[in-house]
Phi, psi and omega in degrees: 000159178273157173205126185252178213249104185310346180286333179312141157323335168289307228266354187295321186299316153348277220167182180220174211259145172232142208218171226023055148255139173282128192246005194299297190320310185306334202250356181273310168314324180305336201292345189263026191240137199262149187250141182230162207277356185211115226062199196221136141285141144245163165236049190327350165201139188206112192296003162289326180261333162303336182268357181271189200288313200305308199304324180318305172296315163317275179343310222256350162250327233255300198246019167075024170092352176259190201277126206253165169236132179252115148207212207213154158223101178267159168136196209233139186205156181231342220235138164319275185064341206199173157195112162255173193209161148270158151252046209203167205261148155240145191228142179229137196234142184260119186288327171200161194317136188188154186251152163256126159254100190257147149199203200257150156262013165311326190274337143344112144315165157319158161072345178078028160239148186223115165282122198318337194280329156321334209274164183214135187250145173210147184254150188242097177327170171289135180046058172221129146259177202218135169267103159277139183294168198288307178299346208261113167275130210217192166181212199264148179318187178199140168320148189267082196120222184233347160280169153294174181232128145262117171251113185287147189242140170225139177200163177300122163343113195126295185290132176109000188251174178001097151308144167262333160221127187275118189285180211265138205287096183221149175029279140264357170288342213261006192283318194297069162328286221207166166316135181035046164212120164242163202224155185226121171231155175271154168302303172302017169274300162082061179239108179326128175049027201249161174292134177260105192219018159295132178240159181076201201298179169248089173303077183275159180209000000 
């Protein structure tokens, strides 16, 4: 795949680049958060990071004051395997060089399938952060290299945990993974119960 740069003129339908905030405090924390050599872990919230300047900030510019969860998706990944949306904006701060493989979701089909070939890879420098837009279909980052990656993930308080009540598998409910989270899996991911409506590769880089 080609792979561009969030500074690109491509990377605008996505999301924007977000700029004065201080990061220091954050990526010094990240440094105590674990990469593990094969996958990826999430964590949606982690009060080392929730305690920092940054997260303060996120909240009270990024998301207009409300109440945000700071956590990380670390680890070493090549492959699509998923593609989710939010209703809601995601901030992603790269701890260390890593690609997003992004697309719209204006680009679902009937039926809830989405072709893999829409997707467009871009890299997120080391100590940059990114807002993707609520519409922007994303999944867990990918290595930069050979190397792993850490990522601070910021979302509205909530997302990604338990539903408490699952609406009936009918159209886009059937979708609904997790609190703000609907999910797409490539079959060839092998991810328990999620709808398989990827069509084309299982897009690796």
């Amino acid at each position: 795949m080609k792979i561009q740069t969030v500074t690109e003129p491509s990377f605008r339908p996505y999301g924007r680049v977000l700029r004065g905030y201080d990061f220091a405090e954050i990526l010094e924390k990240m440094k105590d958060t674990p990469l593990p050599a094969d996958g990826v872990v999430y964590v949606p919230s982690l009060e080392a990071l929730e305690s920092t300047a940054a997260a303060k900030e996120f909240s009270r510019r990024a998301f207009g004051g409300m109440e945000v969860e700071v956590g990380f998706c670390n680890g070493h990944n090549h492959k699509l395997n998923a593609i989710e949306y939010h209703r809601s904006s995601e901030i992603d701060l790269a701890a260390d060089d890593l690609i997003l493989l992004l697309g719209k979701q204006q680009d679902i089909e009937r039926g809830d399938t989405y072709d893999t070939s829409k997707m467009e890879a871009f890299l997120l420098p080391k100590g940059t952060a990114v807002e993707l837009y609520a519409t922007t279909l994303h999944y867990a980052p990918c290595s930069a290299g050979g190397q792993g990656f850490r990522c601070v993930i910021v979302l509205p308080r909530g997302t990604n945990s338990a539903l408490e009540e699952k609406p009936e598998p009918e159209g886009e409910d059937k979708l609904l993974a997790a609190r703000n989270k609907w999910l797409i899996a490539h079959e060839e991911a092998g991810i328990l119960g999620a709808h398989c409506g990827l069509t084309g590769s299982n897009l690796e880089v």
